[in-house]
N, C-alpha and C positions, 0 to 999 in steps of 0.2 A: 471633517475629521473622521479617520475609523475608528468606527467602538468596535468592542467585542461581539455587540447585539447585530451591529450590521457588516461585521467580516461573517458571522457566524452564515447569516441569513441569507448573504452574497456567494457563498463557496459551492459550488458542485463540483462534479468531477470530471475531470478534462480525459480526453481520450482523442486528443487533435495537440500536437506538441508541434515546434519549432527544430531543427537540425542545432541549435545552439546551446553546446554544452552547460554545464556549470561547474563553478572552480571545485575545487575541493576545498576551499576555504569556505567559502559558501554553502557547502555539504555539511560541513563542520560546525558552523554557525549555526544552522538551523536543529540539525540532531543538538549541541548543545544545550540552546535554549529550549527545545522541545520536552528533554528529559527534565521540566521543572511541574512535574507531578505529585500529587502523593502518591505513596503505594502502602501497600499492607507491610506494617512492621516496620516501615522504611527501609524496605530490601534493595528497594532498583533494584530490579531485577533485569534488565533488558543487557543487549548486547546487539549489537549493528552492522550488514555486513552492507556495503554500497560495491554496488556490478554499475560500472559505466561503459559506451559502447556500444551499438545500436548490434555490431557482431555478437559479440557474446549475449545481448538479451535477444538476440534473435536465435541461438540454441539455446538457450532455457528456453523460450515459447517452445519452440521445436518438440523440444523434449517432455514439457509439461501436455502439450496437444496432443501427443502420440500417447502418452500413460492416460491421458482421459478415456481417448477414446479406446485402446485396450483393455479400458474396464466402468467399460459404459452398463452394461448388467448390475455391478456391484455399486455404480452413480447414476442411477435414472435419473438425479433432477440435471445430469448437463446433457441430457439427450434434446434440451431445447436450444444447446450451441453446438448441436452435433453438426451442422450446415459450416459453420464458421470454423470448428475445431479440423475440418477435412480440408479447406481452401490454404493451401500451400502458400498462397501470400498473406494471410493472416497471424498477424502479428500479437498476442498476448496482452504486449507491452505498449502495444500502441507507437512504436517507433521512437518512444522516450529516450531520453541520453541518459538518463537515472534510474537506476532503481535502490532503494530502502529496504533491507528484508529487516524486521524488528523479531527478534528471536528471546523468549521468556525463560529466565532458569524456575523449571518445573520444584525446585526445593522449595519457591515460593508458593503458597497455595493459591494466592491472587494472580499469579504471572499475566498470565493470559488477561484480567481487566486493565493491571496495571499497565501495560505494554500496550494496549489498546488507547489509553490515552493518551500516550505519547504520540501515537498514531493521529491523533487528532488534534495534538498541538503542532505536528506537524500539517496538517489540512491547514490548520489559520494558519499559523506561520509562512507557508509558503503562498497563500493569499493574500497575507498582510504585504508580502514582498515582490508582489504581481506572477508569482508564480503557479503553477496548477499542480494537483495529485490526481491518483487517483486510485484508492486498494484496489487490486486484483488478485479476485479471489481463485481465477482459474490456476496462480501460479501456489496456489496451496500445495497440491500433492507432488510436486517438481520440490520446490524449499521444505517438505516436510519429509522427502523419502531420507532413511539413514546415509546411502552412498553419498547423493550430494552435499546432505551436512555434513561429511565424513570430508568431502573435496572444499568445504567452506571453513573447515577447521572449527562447527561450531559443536563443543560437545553434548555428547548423547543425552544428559538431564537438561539441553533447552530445546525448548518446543517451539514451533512455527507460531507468531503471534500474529506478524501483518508483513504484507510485501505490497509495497505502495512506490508507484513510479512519482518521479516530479522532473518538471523542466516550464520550459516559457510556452503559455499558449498560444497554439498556431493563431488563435481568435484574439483578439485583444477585448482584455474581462473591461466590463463597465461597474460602475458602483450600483449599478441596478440589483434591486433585488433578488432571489434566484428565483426562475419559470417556475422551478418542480415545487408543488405546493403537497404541504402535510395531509395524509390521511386521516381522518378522524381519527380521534383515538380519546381514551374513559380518562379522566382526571379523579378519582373516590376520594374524598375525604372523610377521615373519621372521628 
């Protein structure tokens, strides 16, 4: 049976998808039960837009690739995807039928942790359901520029929180535990 300890431990991030969509009902399920967080003040503060479509996330890659690299100066840390960000068949989204953009209303002062977690109940969730995520972080500055929140209809007081793809992995997931092992890191107690 899955616990939480071993979806947690089992989940990386898929960057290898299936051509097979998922319902909107299914979209809907998942965002539902995802949004069962706390937040600060209990604002929920999130709001959700879903791009289905392998066309349309293939301009938004388009377009968030081309704004990287037009301000590569002002982003030195994506000068180590500057190889990938120039190859014309590379895909952002990794060829996902889904994308998540989780968008925070900034009146919240937590927005951004809050929305973060939902981001991560959607990781188990869509593990629990044999399905993969995965944030991309390249598609920040494409979901965060005002014109395209302006063309998403999402308004100006919410902030970009997370844009995470989901769909069926090309790989079929095992119950094994995940390769990628933790960096050390300090545990203080006081």
């Amino acid at each position: 049976m899955d616990t939480i300890k071993t979806i947690t431990r089992r989940r990386r991030s898929c960057r290898n998808f299936t051509d097979e969509a998922l319902t909107q009902e299914k979209i809907t399920e998942l965002i539902n039960d995802a949004v069962w967080v706390p937040s600060g003040s209990n604002l929920q503060p999130w709001r959700f837009v879903v791009v289905t479509g392998t066309a349309k996330l293939k301009d938004y890659s388009d377009a968030a690739k081309r704004m990287w690299l037009e301000n590569l100066d002002r982003f030195p840390q994506m000068r180590q995807y500057e190889k990938s960000l120039r190859d014309p068949e590379f895909n952002i989204f990794y060829n996902a039928s889904t994308l998540i953009i989780i968008y925070g209303n900034s009146d919240s002062y937590w927005h951004i942790h809050d929305c973060s977690m939902v981001a991560l109940n959607l990781y188990l969730l869509a593990e629990e359901e044999g399905l993969s995520c995965c944030w991309i972080g390249e598609a920040h500055n494409v979901f965060a520029d005002p014109a395209v929140k302006k063309e998403l209809g999402i308004p100006e007081n919410y902030q970009l929180a997370a844009p995470l793809i989901l769909g069926h992995p090309a790989s079929p997931r095992t119950a094994q535990e995940n390769p990628n092992k933790r960096k050390p890191f300090e545990i203080k107690f006081l």
